[in-house]
ZADOLUM-932054 format. One line per field, with one value per residue: residue number from 1; x, y, z of N, C-alpha, C, O in turn. Coordinates in steps of 0.2 Angstrom, whole numbers. Atoms other than C-alpha are relative to their C-alpha. Layout:
<sites>
lokol (NUM|...)
nX (X|...)
nY (Y|...)
nZ (Z|...)
caX (X|...)
caY (Y|...)
caZ (Z|...)
cX (X|...)
cY (Y|...)
cZ (Z|...)
oX (X|...)
oY (Y|...)
oZ (Z|...)
</sites>
This chain:
<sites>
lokol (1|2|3|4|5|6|7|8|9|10|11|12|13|14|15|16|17|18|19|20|21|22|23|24|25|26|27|28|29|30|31|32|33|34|35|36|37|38|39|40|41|42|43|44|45|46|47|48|49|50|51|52|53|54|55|56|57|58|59|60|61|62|63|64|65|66|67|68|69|70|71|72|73|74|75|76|77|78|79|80|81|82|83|84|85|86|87|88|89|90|91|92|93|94|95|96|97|98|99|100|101|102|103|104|105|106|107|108|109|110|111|112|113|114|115|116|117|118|119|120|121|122|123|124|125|126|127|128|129|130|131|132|133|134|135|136|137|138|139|140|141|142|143|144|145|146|147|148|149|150|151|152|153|154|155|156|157|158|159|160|161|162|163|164|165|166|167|168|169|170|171|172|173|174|175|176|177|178|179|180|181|182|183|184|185|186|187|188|189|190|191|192|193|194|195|196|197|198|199|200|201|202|203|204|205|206|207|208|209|210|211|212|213|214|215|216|217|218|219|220|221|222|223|224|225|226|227|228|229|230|231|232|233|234|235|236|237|238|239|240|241|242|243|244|245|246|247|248|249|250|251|252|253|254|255|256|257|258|259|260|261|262|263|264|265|266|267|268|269|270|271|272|273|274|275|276|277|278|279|280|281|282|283|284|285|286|287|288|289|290|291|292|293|294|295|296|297|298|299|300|301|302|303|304|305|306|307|308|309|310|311|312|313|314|315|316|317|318|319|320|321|322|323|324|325|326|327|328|329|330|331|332|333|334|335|336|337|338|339|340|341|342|343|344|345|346|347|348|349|350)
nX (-1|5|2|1|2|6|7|5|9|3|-3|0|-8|1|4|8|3|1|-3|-6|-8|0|-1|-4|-4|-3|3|-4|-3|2|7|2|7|4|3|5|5|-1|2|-4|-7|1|0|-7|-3|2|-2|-9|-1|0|-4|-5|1|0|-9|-3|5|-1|-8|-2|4|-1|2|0|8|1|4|5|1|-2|-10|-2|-2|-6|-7|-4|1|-2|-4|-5|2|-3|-5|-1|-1|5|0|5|1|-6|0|4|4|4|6|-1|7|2|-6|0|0|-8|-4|-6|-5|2|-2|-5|-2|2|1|-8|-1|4|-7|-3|5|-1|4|5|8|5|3|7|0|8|4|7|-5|-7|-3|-9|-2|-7|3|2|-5|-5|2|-1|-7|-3|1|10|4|6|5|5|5|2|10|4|6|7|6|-5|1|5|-4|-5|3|4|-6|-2|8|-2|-4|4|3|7|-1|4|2|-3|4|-2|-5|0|4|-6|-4|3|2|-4|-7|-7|-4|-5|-1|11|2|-2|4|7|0|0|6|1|-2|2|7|0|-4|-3|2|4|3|5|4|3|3|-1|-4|8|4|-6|-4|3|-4|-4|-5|2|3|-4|-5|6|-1|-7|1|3|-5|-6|6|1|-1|0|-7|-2|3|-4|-6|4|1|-6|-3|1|-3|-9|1|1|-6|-3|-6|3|1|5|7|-2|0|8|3|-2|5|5|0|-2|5|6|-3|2|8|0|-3|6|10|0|0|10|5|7|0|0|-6|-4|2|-2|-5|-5|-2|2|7|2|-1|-8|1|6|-1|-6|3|2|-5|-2|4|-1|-9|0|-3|-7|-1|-1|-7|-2|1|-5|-7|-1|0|-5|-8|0|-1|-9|-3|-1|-7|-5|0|4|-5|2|-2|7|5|3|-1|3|8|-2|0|8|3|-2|2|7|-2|-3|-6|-3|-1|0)
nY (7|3|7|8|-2|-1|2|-7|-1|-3|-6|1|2|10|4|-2|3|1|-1|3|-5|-6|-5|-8|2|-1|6|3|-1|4|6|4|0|7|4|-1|-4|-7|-5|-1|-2|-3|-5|-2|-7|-6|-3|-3|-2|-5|-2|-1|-8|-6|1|-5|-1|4|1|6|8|2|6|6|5|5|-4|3|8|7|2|-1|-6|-1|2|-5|-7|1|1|-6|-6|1|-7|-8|-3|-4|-8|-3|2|2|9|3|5|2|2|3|5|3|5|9|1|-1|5|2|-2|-7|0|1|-7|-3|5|1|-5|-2|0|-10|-5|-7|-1|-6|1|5|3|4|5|2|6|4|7|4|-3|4|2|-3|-10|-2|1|-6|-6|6|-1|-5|-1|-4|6|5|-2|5|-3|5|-3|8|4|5|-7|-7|-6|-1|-3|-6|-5|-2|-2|-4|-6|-3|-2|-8|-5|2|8|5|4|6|2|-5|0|6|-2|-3|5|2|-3|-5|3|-2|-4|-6|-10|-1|-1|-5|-5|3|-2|-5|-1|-1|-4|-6|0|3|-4|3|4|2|8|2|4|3|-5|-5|3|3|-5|-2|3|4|6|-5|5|4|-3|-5|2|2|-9|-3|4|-1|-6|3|3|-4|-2|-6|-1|-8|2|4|-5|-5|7|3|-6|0|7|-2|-6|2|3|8|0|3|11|3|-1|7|8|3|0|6|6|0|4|7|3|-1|2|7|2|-3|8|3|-1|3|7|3|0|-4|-5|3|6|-4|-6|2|2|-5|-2|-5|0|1|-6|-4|3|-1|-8|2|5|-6|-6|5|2|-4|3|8|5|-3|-8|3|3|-5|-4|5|0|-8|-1|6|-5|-4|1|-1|-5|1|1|-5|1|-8|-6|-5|1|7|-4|-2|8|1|0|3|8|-2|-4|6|3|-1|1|-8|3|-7|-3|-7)
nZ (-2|4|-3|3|5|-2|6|2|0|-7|-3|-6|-4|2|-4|0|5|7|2|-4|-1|-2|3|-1|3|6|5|-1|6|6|-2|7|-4|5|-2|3|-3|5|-3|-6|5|1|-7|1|6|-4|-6|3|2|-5|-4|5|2|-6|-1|5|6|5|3|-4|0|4|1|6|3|5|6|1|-1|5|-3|-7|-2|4|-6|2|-2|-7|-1|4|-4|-8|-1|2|-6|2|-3|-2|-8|-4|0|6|1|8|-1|5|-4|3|1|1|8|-2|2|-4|1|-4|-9|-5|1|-6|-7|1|0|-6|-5|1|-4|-3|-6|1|7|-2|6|-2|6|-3|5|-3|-1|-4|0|7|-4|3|-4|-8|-5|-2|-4|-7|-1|-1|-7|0|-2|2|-2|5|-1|5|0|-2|5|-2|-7|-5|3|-5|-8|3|2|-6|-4|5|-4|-5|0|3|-8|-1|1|7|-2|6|7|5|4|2|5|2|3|5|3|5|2|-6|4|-6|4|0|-8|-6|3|-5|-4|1|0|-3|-5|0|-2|-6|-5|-5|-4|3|-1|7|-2|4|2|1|9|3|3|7|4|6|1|6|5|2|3|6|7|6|6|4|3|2|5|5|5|2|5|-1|-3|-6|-6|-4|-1|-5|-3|-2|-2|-8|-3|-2|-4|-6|-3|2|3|4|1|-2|6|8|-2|-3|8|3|-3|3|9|2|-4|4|6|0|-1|7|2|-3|5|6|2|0|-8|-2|-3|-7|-3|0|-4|-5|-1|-1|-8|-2|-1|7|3|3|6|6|5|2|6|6|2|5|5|3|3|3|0|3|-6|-7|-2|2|-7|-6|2|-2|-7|-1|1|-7|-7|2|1|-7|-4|3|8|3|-1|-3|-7|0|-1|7|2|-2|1|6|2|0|6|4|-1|1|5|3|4|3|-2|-7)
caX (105|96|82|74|68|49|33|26|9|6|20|17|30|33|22|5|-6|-6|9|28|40|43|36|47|61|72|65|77|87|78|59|52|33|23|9|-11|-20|-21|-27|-14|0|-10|-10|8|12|1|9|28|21|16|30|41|35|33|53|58|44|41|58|62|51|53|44|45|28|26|22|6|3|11|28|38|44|62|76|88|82|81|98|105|94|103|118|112|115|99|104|87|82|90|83|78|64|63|50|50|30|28|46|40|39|58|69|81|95|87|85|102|106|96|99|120|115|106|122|130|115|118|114|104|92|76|74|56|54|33|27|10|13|26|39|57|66|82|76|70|87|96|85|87|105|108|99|79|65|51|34|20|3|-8|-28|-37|-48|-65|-72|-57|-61|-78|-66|-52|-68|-75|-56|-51|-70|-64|-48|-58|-67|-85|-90|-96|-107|-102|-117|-114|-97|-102|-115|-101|-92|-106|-112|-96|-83|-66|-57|-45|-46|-68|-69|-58|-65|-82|-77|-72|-87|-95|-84|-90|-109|-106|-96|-86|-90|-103|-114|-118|-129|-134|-148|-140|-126|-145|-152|-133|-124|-129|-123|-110|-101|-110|-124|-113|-103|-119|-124|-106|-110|-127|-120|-109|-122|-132|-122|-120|-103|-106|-118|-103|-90|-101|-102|-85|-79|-89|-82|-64|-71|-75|-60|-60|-44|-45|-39|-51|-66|-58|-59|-77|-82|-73|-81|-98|-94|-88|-104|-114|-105|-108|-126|-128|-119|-133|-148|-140|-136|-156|-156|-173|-171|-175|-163|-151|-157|-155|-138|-130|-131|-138|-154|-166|-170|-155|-155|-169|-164|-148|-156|-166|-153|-144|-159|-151|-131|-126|-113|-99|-103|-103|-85|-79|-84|-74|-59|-59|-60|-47|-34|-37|-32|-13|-13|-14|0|11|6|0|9|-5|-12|-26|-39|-39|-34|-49|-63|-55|-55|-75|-81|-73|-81|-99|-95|-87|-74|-70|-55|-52)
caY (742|732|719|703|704|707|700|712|706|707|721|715|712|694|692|699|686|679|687|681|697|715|730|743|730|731|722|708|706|694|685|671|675|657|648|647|661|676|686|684|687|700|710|708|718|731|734|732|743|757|753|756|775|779|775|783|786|778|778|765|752|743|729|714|709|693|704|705|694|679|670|675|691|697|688|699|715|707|704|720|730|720|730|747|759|771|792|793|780|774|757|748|737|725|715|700|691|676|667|649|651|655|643|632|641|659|652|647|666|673|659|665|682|685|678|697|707|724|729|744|732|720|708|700|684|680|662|656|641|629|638|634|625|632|652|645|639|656|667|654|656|674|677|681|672|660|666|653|658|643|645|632|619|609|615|625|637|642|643|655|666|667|672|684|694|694|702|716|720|711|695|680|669|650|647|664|661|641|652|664|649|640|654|663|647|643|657|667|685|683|679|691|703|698|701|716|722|717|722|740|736|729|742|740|727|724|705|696|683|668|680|694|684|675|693|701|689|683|665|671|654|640|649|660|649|637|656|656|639|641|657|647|636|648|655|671|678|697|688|674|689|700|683|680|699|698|681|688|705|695|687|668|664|660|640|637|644|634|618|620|626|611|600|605|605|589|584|594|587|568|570|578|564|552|562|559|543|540|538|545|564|556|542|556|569|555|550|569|568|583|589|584|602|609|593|595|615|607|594|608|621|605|606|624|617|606|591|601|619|610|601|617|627|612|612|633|631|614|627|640|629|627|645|646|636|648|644|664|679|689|688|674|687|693|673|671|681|679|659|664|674|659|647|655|654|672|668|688|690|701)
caZ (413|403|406|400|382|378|370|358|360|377|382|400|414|417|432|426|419|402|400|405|399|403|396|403|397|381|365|363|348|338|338|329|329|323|325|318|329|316|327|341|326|320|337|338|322|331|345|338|327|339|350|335|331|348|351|335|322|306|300|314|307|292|285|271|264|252|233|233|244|235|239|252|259|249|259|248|254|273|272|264|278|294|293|289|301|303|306|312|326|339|338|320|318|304|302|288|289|281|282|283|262|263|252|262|255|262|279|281|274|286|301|297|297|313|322|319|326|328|346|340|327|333|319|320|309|307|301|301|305|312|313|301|313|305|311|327|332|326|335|352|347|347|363|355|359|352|352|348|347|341|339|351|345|348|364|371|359|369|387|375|369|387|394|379|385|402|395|385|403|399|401|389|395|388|380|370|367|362|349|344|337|329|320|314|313|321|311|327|316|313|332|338|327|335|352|349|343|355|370|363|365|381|388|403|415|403|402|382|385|372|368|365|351|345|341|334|326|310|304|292|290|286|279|267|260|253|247|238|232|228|217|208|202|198|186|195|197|205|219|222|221|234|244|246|248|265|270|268|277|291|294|284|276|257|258|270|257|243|254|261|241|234|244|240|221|220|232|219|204|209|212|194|188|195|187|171|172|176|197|203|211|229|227|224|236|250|248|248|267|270|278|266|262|258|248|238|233|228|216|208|208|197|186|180|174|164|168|159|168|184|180|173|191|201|189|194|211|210|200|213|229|217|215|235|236|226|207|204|201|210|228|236|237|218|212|223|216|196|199|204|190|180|189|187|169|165|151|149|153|172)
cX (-6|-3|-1|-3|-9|-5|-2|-6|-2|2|-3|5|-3|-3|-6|-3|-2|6|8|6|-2|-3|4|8|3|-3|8|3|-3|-7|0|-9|-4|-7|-9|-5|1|1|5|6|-1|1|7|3|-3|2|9|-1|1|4|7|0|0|9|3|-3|1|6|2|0|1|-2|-2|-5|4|-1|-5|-5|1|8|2|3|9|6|5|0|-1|5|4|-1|0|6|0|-1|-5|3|-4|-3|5|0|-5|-3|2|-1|0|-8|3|6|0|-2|9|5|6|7|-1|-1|4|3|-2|3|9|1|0|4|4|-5|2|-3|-6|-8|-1|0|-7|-2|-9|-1|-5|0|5|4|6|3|8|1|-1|7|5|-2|1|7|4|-4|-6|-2|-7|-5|-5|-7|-5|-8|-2|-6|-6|0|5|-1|-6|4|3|-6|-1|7|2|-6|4|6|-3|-3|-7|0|-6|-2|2|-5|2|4|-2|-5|2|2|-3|-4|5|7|6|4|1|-4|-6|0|1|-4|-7|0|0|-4|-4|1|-3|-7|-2|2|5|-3|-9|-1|0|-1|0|-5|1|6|-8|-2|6|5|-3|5|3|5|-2|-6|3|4|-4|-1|5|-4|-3|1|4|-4|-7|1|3|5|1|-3|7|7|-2|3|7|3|-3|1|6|0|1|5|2|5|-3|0|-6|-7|1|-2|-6|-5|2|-4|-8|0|-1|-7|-4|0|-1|-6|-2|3|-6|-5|2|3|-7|-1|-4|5|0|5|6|3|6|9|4|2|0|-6|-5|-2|2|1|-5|0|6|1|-4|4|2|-2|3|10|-1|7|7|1|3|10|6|3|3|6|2|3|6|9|1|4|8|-1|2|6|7|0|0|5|-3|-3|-6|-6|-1|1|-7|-6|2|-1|-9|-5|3|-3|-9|-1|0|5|3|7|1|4)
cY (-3|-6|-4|3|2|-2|4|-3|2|6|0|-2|-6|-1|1|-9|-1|6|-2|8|8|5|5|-2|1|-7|-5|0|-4|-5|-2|-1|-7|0|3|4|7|6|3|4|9|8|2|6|6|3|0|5|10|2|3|9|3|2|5|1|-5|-1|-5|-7|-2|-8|-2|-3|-6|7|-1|-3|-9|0|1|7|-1|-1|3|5|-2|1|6|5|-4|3|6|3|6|6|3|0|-2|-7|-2|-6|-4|-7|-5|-6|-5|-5|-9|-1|3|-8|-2|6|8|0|0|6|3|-3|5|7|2|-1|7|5|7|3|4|-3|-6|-1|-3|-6|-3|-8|-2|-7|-4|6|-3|-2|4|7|-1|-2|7|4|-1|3|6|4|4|-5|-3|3|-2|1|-7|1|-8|0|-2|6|3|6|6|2|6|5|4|7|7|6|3|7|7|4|-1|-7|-4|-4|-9|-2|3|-3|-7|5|1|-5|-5|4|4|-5|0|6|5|7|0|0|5|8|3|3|8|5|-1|1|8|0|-3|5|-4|-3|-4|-9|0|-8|-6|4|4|-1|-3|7|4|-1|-5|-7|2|-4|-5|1|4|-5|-7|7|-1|-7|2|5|-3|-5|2|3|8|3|7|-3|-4|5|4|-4|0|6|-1|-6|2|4|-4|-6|-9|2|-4|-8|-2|1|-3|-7|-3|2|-5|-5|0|0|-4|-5|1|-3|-8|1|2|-5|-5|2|-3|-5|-4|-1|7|7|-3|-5|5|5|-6|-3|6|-1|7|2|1|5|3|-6|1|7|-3|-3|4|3|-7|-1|6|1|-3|-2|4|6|-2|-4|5|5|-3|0|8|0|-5|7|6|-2|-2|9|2|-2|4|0|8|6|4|-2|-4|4|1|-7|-2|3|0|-11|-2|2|-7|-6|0|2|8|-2|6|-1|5|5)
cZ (-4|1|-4|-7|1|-6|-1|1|6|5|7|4|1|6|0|-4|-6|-3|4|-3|1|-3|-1|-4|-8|-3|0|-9|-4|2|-5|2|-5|2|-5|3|-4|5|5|-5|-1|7|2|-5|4|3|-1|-3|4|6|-5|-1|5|4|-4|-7|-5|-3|3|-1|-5|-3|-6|0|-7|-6|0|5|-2|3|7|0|-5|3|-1|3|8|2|1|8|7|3|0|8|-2|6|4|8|1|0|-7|0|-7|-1|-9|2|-6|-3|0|-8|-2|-1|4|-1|4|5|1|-2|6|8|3|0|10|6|1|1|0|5|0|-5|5|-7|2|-8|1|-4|1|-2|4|-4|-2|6|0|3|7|4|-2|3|6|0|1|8|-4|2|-6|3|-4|2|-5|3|5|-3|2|3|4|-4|4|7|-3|-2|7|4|-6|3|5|0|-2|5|-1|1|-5|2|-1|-2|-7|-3|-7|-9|-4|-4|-6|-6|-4|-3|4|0|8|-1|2|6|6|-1|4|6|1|-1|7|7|0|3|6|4|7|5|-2|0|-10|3|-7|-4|-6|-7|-4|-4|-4|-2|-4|-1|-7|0|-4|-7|-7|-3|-4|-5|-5|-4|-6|-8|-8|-5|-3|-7|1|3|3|7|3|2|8|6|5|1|7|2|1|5|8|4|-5|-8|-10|-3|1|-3|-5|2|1|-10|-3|2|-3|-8|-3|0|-6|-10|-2|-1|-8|-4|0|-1|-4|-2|1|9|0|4|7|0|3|6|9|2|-1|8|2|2|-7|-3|-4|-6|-6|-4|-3|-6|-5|0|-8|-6|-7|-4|-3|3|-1|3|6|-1|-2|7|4|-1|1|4|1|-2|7|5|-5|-1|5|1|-4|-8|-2|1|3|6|3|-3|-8|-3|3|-4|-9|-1|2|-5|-6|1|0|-6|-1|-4|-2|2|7|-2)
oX (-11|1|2|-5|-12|-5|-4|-10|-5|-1|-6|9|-9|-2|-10|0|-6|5|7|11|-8|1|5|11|0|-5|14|1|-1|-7|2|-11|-5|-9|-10|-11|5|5|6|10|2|2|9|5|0|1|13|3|4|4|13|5|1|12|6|0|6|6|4|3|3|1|-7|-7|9|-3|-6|-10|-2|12|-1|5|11|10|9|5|1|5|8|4|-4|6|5|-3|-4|3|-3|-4|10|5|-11|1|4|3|0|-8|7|6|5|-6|9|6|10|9|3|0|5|9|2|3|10|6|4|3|5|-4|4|-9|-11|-13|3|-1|-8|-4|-11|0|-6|0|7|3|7|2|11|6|-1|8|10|2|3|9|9|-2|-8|1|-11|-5|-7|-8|-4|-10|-1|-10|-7|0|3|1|-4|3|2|-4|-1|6|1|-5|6|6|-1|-4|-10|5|-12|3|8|-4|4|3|-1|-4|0|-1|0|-7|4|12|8|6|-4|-8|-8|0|-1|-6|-8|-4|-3|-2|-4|-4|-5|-9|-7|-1|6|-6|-13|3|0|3|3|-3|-1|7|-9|-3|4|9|-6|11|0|11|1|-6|0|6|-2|1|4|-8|-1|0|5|-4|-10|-3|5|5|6|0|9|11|2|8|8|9|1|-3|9|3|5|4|7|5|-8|-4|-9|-12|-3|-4|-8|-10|-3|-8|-10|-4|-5|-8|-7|-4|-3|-8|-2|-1|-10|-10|-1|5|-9|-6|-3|11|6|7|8|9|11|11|10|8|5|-11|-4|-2|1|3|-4|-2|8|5|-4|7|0|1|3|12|-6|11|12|6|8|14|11|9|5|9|8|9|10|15|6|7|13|4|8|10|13|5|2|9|1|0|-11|-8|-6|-2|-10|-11|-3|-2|-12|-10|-1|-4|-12|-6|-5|9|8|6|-1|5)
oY (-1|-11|-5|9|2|0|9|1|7|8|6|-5|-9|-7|-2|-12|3|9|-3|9|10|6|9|2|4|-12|-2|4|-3|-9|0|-5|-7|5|8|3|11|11|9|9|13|14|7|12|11|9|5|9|15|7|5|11|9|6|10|1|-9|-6|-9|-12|4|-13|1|-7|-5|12|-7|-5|-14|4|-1|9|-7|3|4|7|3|4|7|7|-3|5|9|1|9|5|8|4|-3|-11|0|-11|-1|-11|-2|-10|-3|-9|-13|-6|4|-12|2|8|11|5|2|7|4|1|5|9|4|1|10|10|7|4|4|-1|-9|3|-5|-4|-5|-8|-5|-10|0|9|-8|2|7|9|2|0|8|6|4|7|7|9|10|-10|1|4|0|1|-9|3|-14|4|0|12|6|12|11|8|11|10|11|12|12|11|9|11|12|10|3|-11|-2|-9|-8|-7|0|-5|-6|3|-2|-4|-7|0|7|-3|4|8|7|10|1|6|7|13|8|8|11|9|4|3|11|5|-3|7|-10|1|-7|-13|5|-12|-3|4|4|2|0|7|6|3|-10|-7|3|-2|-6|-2|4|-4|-9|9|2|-5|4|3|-1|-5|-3|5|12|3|9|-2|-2|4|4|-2|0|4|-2|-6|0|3|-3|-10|-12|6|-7|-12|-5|-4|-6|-11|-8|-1|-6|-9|-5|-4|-6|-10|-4|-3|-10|-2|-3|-7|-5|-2|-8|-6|-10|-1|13|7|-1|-7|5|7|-5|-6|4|-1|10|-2|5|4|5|-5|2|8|1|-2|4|0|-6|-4|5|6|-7|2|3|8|1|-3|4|7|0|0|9|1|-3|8|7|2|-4|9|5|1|2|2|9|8|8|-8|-4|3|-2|-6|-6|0|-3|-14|-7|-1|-8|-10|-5|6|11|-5|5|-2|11|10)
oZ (-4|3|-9|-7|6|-12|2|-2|7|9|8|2|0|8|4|-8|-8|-9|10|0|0|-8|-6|-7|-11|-1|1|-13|-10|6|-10|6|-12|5|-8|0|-1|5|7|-3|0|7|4|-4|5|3|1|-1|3|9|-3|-2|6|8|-1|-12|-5|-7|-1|0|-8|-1|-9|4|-10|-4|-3|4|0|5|13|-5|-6|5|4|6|12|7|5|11|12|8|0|13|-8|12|7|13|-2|2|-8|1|-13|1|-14|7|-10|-8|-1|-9|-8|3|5|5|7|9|6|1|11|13|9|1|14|11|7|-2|6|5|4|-6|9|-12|8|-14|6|-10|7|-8|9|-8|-1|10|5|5|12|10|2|6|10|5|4|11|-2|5|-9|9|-9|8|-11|8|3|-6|8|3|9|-2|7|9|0|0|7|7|-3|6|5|4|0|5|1|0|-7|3|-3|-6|-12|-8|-13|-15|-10|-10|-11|-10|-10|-6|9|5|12|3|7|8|11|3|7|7|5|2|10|11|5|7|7|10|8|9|1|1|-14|6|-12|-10|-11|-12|-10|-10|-10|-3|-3|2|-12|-2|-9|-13|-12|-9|-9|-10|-10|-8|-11|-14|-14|-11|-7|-11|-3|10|6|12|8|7|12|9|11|4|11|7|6|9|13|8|-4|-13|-11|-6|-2|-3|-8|-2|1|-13|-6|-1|-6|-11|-8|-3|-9|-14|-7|-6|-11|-8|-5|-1|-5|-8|-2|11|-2|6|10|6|9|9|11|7|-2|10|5|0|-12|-9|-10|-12|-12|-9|-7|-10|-12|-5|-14|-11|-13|-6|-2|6|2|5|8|3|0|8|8|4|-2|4|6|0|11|8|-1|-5|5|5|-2|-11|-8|6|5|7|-1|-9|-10|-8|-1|-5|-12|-6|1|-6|-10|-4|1|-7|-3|-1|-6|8|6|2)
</sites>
């Protein structure tokens, strides 16, 4: 007999908390997994994927990456691999990330497809992001389900830190968590990462205090990504590459590094402008909007570029945030530290 379908993230029956569907239940015939919490998405593929091998081993599973990372997963080969009938397992996964880059014409293939199911396949559609409107109404229609996972913002993030804790089996103070946040950024994936971590050094039924984030959590957002700057103006593209190898490590997306780098550019790009039109260094300094500090290492740092390197290092980092959006044949990450090493004047060649 067959029951209600089932969340792979939480693989919990629908009356436990923080969950609404079955474990013991049959997966349903079609999800559409969306929304801007990495982590929660990511946690899902985890657990389809584990319940995928535990069913009927890796053969069972099967899944569509973008190339590279770039574009969009191969809606051709989704297609092909909805009617095959697998000798192996008894139930076929197949797993398609990244479908809100899916050309009109490829959703209404897929939307047309996924009406003819085969009882024995789960398809799983991932978008981060809104979800295609077009895919959310085929999976509705053949009887899957909608699963939106959206990262909270401002100061609910702090309440979801303290609650995600509770769920690892320690608890998070809300100072701590408030700390957590200012020190590592909004990014889902880093904080859940974070957590994680920490639930080990807590143990179970374990405290972390403000304190105890103060003494082991370095500020590895705001902090690092001046560094990254700084680097760039500098001149010095393995420190900025280093830089930004551990900024991805620890969870931040590569737009988001392109948007708070650009910004600073442009910031450091006016002000340099402004010496060599002849304003004073302090006229200068005070009109970044920065603690005056941080200003005044910024106005020297400026002493060591020219006008033309500096517009050079912006129009870098400017091509970068179009290669993001699907300009590049290869994947953010390596478009990310090549549009780096080019921006810290490297002209070789990668």
């Amino acid at each position: 007999m067959s029951g209600p379908p089932i969340d792979p993230v939480t693989m919990g029956p629908a009356s436990a908390p923080g969950s609404r569907l079955g474990r013991v239940a049959e997966l349903g015939p079609a999800y559409l997994i969306s929304g801007t919490d990495e982590a929660k998405i990511a946690q899902a593929r985890t657990r389809l994927r584990a319940r995928a091998e535990e069913e009927g081993g890796g053969a069972s599973l099967e899944i569509f990456e973008p190339l590279e990372g770039r574009g969009a997963p191969d809606s051709e080969a989704f297609l092909a691999a909805l009617p095959a009938i697998s000798l192996i397992a008894a139930r076929r996964y197949l797993v398609a990330n990244g479908v809100e880059r899916w050309r009109a014409a490829e959703q209404d293939a897929v939307a047309t497809a996924l009406g003819s199911l085969d009882p024995d396949t789960t398809a799983v559609l991932i978008a981060h992001g809104k979800a295609p409107a077009k895919l959310a109404g085929a999976v509705e229609a053949c009887g899957g389900e909608l699963l939106a996972y959206e990262a909270p913002r401002g100061r609910a993030i702090g309440g979801h830190l303290v609650a995600e804790a509770a769920a690892r089996g320690f608890e998070l103070e809300p100072a701590a968590a408030k700390l957590l946040v200012e020190r590592l950024g909004p990014s889902p994936l880093r904080l859940s990462n974070e957590l994680d971590r920490l639930a080990l050094w807590a143990g179970d039924g374990g405290e972390v205090g403000a304190v105890d984030v103060e003494a082991m959590v370095s500020d590895a957002s705001e902090a690092a990504i001046w560094s990254l700057s700084d680097a760039l103006l500098e001149r010095d593209p393995e420190r900025a590459v280093s830089i930004a190898e551990r900024l991805l490590a620890q969870g931040e997306n590569v737009t988001g590094l392109v948007y708070s780098l650009a910004s600073r550019l442009r910031g450091a790009h006016a002000a340099l402008a402004a010496l060599e039109a002849g304003r004073p260094a302090k006229q200068v300094e005070s009109g970044l909007g920065m603690h005056p500090y941080a200003a005044k290492q910024l106005v020297a740092r400026l002493k060591r570029i020219s006008l033309e390197e500096l517009r050079a290092a912006t129009t870098a980092i400017a091509d970068l945030e179009v290669w993001c959006r699907g300009g590049a044949d290869y994947g953010d990450e390596l478009a990310f530290t090549l549009a780096l090493r080019r921006a810290a004047g490297t002209t070789a060649a990668a």
